[in-house]
C-alpha atoms as a printed R data frame, in Angstrom:
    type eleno elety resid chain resno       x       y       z
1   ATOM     1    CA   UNK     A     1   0.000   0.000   0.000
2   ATOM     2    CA   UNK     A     2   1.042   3.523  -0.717
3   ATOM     3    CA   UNK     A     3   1.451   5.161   2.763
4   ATOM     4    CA   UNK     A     4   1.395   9.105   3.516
5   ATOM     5    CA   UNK     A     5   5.641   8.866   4.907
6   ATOM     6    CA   UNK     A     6   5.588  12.268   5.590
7   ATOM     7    CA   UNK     A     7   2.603  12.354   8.015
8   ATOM     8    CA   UNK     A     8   4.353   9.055   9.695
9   ATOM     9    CA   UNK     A     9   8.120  10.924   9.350
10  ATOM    10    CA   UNK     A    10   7.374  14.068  11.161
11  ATOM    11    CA   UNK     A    11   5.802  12.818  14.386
12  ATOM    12    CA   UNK     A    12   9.015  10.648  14.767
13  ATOM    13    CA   UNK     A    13  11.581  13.362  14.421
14  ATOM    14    CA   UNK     A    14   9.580  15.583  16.807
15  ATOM    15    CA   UNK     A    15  10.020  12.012  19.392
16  ATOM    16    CA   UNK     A    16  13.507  11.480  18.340
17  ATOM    17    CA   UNK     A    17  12.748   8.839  16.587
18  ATOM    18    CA   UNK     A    18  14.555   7.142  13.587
19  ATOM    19    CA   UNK     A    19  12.453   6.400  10.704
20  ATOM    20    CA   UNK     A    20  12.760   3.485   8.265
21  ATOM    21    CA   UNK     A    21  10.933   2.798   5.324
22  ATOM    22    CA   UNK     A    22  10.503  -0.796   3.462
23  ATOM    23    CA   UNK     A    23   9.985  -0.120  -0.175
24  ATOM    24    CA   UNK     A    24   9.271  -1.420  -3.633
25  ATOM    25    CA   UNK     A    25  11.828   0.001  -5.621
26  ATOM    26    CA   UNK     A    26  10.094  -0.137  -9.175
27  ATOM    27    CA   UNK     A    27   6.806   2.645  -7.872
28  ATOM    28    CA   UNK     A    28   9.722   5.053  -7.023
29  ATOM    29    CA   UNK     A    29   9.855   5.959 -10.175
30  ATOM    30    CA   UNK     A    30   6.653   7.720  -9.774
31  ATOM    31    CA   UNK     A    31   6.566   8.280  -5.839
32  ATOM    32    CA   UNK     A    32   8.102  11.188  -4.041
33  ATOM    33    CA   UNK     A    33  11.298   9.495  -2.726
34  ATOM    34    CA   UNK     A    34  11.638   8.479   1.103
35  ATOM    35    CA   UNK     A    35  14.217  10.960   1.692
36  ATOM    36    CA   UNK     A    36  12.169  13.992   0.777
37  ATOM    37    CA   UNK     A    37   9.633  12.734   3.033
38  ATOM    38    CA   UNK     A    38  11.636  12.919   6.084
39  ATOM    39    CA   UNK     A    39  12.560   9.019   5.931
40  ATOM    40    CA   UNK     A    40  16.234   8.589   7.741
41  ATOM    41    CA   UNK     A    41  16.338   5.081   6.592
42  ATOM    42    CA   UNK     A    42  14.868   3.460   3.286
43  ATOM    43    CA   UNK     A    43  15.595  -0.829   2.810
44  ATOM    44    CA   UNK     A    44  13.649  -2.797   0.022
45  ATOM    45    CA   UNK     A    45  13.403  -6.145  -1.610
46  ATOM    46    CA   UNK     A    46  15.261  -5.907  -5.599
47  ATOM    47    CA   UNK     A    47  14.292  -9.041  -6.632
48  ATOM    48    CA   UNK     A    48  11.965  -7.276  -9.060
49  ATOM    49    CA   UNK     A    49  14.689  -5.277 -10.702
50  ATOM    50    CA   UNK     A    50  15.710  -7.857 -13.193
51  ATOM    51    CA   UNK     A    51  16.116 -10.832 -10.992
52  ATOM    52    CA   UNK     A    52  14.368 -14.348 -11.498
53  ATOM    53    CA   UNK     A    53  11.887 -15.085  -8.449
54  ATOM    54    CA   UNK     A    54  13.595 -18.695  -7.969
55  ATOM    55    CA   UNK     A    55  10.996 -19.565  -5.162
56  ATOM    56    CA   UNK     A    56  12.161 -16.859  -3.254
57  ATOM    57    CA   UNK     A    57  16.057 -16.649  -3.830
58  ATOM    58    CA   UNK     A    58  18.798 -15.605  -4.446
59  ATOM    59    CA   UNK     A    59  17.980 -12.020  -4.841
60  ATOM    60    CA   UNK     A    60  19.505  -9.163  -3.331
61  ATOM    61    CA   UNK     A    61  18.394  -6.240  -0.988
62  ATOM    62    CA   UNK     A    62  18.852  -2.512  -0.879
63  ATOM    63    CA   UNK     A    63  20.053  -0.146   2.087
64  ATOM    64    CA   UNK     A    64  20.092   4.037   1.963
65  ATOM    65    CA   UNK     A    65  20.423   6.229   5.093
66  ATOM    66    CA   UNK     A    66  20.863   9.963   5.297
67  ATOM    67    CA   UNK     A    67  24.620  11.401   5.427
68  ATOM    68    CA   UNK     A    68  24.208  11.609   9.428
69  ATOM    69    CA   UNK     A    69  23.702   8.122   9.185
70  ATOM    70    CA   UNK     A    70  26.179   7.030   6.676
71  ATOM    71    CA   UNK     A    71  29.266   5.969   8.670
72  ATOM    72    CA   UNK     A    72  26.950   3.659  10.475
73  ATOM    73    CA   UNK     A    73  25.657   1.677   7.642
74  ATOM    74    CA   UNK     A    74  26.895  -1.937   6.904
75  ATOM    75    CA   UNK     A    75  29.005  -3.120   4.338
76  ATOM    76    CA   UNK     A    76  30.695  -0.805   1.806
77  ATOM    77    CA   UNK     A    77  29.807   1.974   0.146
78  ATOM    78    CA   UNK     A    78  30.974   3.109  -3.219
79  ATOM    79    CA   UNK     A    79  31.623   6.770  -4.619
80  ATOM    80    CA   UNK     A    80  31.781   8.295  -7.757
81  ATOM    81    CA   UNK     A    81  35.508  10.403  -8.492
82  ATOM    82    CA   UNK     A    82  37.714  11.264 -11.391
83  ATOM    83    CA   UNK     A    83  41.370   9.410 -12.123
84  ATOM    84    CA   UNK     A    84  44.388  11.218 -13.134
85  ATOM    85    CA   UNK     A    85  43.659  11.228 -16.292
86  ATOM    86    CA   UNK     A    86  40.055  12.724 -15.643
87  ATOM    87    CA   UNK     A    87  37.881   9.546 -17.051
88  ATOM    88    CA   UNK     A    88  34.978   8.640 -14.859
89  ATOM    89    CA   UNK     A    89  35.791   6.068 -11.831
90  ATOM    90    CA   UNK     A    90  34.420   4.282  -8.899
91  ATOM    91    CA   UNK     A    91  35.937   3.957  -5.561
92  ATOM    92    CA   UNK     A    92  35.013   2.069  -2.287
93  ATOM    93    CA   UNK     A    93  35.136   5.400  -0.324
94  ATOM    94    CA   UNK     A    94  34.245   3.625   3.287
95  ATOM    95    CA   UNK     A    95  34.887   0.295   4.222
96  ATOM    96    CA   UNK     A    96  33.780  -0.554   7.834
97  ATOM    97    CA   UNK     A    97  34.535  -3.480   7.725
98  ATOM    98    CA   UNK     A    98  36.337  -5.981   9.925
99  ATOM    99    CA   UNK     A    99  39.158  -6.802   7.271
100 ATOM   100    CA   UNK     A   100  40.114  -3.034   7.349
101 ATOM   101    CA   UNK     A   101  39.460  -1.650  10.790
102 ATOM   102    CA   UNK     A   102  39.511  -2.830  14.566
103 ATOM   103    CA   UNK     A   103  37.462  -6.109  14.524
104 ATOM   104    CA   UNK     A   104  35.603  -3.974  17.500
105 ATOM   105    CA   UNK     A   105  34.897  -1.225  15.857
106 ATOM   106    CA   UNK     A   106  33.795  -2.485  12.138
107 ATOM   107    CA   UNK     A   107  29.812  -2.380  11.522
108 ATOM   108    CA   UNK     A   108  30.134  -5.334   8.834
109 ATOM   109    CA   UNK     A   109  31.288  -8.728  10.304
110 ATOM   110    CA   UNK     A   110  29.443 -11.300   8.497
111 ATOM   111    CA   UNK     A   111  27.396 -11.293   4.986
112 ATOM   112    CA   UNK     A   112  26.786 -12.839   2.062
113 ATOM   113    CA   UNK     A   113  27.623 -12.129  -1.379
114 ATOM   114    CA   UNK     A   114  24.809 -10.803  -3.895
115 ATOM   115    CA   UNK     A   115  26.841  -8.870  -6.204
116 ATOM   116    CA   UNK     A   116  25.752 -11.129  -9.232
117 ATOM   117    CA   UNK     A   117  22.369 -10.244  -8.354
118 ATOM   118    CA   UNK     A   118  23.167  -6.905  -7.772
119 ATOM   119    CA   UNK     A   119  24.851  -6.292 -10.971
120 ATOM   120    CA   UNK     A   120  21.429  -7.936 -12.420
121 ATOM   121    CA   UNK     A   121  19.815  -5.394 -10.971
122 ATOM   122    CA   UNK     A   122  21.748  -2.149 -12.186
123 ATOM   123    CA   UNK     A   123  22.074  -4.057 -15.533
124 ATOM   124    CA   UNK     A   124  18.517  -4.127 -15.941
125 ATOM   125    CA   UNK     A   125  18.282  -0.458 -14.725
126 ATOM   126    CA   UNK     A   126  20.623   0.807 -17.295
127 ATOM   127    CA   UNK     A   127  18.516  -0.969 -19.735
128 ATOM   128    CA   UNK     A   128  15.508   0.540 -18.987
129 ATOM   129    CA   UNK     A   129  16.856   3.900 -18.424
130 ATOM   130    CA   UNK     A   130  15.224   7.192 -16.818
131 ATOM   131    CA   UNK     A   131  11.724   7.247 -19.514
132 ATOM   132    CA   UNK     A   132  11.701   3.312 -19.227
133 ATOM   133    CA   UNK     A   133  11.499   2.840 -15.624
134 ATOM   134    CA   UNK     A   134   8.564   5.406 -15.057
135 ATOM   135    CA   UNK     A   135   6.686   3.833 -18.082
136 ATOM   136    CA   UNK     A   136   7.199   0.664 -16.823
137 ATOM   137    CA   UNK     A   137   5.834   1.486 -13.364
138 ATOM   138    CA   UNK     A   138   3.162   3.350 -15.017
139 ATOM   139    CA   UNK     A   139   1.944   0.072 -16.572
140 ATOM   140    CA   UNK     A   140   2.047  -1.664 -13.404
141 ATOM   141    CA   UNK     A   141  -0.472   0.926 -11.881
142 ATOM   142    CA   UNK     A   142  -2.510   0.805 -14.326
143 ATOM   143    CA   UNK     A   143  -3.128  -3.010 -14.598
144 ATOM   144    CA   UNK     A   144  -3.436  -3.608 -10.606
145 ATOM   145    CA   UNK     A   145  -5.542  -0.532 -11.023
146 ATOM   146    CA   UNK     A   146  -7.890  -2.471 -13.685
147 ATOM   147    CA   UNK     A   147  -7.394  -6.011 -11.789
148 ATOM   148    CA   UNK     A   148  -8.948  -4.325  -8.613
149 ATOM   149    CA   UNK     A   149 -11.496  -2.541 -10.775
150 ATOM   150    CA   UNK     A   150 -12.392  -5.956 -12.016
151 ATOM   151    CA   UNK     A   151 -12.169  -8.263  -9.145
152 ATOM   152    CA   UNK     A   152 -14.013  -6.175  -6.824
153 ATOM   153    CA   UNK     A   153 -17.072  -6.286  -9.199
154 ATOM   154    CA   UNK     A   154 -17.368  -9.902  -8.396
155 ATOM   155    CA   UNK     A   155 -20.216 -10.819  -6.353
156 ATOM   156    CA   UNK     A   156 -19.085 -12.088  -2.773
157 ATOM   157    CA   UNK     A   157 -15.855 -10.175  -3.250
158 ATOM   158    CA   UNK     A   158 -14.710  -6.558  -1.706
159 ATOM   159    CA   UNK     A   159 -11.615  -4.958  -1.198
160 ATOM   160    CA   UNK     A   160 -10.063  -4.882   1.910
161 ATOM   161    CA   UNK     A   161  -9.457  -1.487   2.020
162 ATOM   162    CA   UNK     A   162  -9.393   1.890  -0.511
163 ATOM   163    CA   UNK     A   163  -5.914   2.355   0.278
164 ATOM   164    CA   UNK     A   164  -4.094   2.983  -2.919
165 ATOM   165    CA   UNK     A   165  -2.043   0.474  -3.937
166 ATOM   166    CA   UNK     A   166   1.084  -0.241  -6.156
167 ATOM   167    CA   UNK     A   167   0.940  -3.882  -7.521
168 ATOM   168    CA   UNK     A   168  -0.559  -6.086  -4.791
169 ATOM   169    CA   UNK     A   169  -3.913  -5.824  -3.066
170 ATOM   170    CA   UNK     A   170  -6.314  -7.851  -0.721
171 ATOM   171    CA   UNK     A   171  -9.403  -9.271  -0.767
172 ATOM   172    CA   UNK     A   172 -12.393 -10.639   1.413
173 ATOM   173    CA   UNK     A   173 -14.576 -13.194   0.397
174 ATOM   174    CA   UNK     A   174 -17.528 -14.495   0.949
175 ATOM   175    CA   UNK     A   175 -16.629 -18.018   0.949
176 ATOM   176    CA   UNK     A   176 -13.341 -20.544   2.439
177 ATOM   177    CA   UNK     A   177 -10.151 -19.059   0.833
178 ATOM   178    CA   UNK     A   178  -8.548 -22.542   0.629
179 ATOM   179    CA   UNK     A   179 -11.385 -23.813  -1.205
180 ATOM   180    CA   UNK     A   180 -11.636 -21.138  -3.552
181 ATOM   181    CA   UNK     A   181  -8.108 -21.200  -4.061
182 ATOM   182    CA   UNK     A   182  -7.706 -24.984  -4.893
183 ATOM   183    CA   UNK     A   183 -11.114 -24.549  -7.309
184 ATOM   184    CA   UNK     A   184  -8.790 -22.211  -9.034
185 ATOM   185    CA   UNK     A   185  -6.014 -23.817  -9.120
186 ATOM   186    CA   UNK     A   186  -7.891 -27.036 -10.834
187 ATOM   187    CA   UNK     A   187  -8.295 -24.272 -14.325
188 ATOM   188    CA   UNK     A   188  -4.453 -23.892 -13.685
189 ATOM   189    CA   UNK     A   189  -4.569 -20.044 -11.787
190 ATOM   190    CA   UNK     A   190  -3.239 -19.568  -8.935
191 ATOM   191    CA   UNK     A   191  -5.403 -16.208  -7.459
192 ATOM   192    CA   UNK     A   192  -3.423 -15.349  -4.425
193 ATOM   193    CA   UNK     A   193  -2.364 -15.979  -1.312
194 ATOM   194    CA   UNK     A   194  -4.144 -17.077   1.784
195 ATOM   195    CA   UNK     A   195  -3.383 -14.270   4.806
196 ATOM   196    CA   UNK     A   196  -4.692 -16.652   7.303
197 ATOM   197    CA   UNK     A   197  -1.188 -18.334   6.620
198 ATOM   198    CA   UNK     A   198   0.544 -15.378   8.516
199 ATOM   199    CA   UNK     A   199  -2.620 -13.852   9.704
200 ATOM   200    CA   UNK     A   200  -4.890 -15.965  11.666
201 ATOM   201    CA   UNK     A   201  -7.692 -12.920  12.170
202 ATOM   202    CA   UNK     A   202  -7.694 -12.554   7.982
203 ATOM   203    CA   UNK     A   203  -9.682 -15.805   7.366
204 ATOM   204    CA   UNK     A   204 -11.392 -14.390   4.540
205 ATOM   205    CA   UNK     A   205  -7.996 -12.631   3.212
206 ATOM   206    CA   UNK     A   206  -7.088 -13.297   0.061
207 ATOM   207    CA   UNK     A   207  -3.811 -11.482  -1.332
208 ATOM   208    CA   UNK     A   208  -3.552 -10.627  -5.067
209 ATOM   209    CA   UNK     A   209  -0.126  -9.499  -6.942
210 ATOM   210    CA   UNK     A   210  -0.139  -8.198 -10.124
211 ATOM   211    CA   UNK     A   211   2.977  -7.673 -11.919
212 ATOM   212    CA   UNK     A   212   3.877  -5.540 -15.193
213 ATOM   213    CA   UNK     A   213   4.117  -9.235 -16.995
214 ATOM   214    CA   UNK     A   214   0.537  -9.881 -16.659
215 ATOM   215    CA   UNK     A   215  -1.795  -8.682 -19.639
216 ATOM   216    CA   UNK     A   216  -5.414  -7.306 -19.813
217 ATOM   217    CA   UNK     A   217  -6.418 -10.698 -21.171
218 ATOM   218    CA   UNK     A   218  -4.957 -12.156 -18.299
219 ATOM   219    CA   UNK     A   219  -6.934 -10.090 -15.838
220 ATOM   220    CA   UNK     A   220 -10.331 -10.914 -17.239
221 ATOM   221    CA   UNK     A   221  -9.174 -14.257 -17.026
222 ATOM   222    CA   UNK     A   222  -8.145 -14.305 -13.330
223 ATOM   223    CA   UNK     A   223 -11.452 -12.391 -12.787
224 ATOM   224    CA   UNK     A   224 -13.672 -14.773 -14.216
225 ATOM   225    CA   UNK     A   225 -12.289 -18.159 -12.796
226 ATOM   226    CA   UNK     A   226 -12.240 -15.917  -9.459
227 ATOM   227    CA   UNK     A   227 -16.020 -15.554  -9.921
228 ATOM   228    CA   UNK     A   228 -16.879 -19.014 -10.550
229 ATOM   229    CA   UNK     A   229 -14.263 -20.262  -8.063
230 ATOM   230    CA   UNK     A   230 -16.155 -17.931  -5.227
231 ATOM   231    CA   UNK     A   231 -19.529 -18.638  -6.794
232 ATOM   232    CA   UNK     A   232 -19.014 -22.292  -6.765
233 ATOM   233    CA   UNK     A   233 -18.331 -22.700  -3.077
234 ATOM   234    CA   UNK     A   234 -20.988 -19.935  -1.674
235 ATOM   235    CA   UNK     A   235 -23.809 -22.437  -3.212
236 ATOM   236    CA   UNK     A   236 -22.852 -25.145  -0.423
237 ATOM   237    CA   UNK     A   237 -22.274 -22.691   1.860
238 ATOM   238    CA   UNK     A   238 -26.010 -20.920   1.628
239 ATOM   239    CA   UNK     A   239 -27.451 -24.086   1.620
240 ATOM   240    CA   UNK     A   240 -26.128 -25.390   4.778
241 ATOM   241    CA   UNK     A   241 -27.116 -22.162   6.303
């Protein structure tokens, strides 16, 4: 969900307060940036920046802090300088890390290596470039936009909440999840995920992702095997009641 950071920023400062945000990279193209909303510390998933899902791994994650908070941050960070010569280099400009400093005093002891996913990501960055990045979030908030639009239409189905939304959403329905789920499944869609997994109180929860792969045709497909899916498993319900 799209949150207001500023309104959540302020009151922290004022309480002396750190704030971090968890974001998805790819809406950031769109989004007023953490940072200009008062965030001191913004972390995120970048799995979807050109990086297979692989049933959850290997990916890689991102880390930026504010220049107060800088020296404390993990691992290395790289700068951007000039060589003698005047072409365009890259330097590792702080390095708290045990293999340079006081074992006691470094802030990076023990990690594990991404940088093949990492260089995925900034590979696929390039490639998209400044226009291709906000176009391609663009499309992404437009189809979740229509897959909400379409879903929600579907009787026994309502959102959770209005809150806008970047590419997932969830949904309450009127019948079991698990059941409408595996009904689904059986015309080869998977629909979501069931919150009462991690949520116990969100039996009815039913989380759907959209992604920038998935087309219009697509949608109205999801939608209608939701429907029937939903329909299908209201019938015994009603009739027991």
């Amino acid at each position: 969900a799209v949150e207001d950071l500023a309104a959540l920023a302020e009151p922290a400062r004022q309480a002396g307060a750190l704030t971090i945000c968890a974001c998805d990279p790819l809406p950031l193209a769109l989004l007023r940036p953490p940072g200009e909303c008062g965030v001191d510390i913004a972390v995120g998933e970048g799995q979807t920046l050109g990086n297979r899902l692989d049933f959850g791994g290997p990916s890689f994650g991102f880390f930026a802090a504010t220049e107060a908070l800088m020296r404390q941050m993990p691992g290395r960070i790289a700068g951007e300088t000039r060589d003698l010569d005047g072409k365009r280099g890259f330097v590792l400009t702080l390095q708290t890390r045990e293999q340079h400093i006081r074992r006691e005093k470094a802030t990076s002891n023990i990690c594990t290596a991404q940088a093949l996913n990492a260089l995925a990501g900034v590979i696929y960055l390039s490639w998209l470039g400044r226009r291709g990045i906000v176009e391609l979030a663009e499309l992404m908030l437009q189809r979740t936009a229509y897959a909400r639009q379409r879903v929600s239409e579907i009787p026994g189905v309502r959102l959770h909440n209005e809150q806008p939304v970047v590419r997932e959403f969830a949904l309450r329905l009127d019948a079991p999840v698990d059941r409408v789920i595996a009904r689904c499944r059986e015309e080869g869609l998977n629909p979501g995920y069931a919150l009462a997994r991690d949520y116990p109180e969100l039996k009815d929860g039913l989380l759907v992702a959209i992604t920038e792969r998935r087309t219009g045709a697509d949608i109205d497909r999801l939608a209608d095997v939701l429907a029937n899916a939903v329909a299908g498993e209201r019938q015994p319900a009603e009739a027991r009641a």
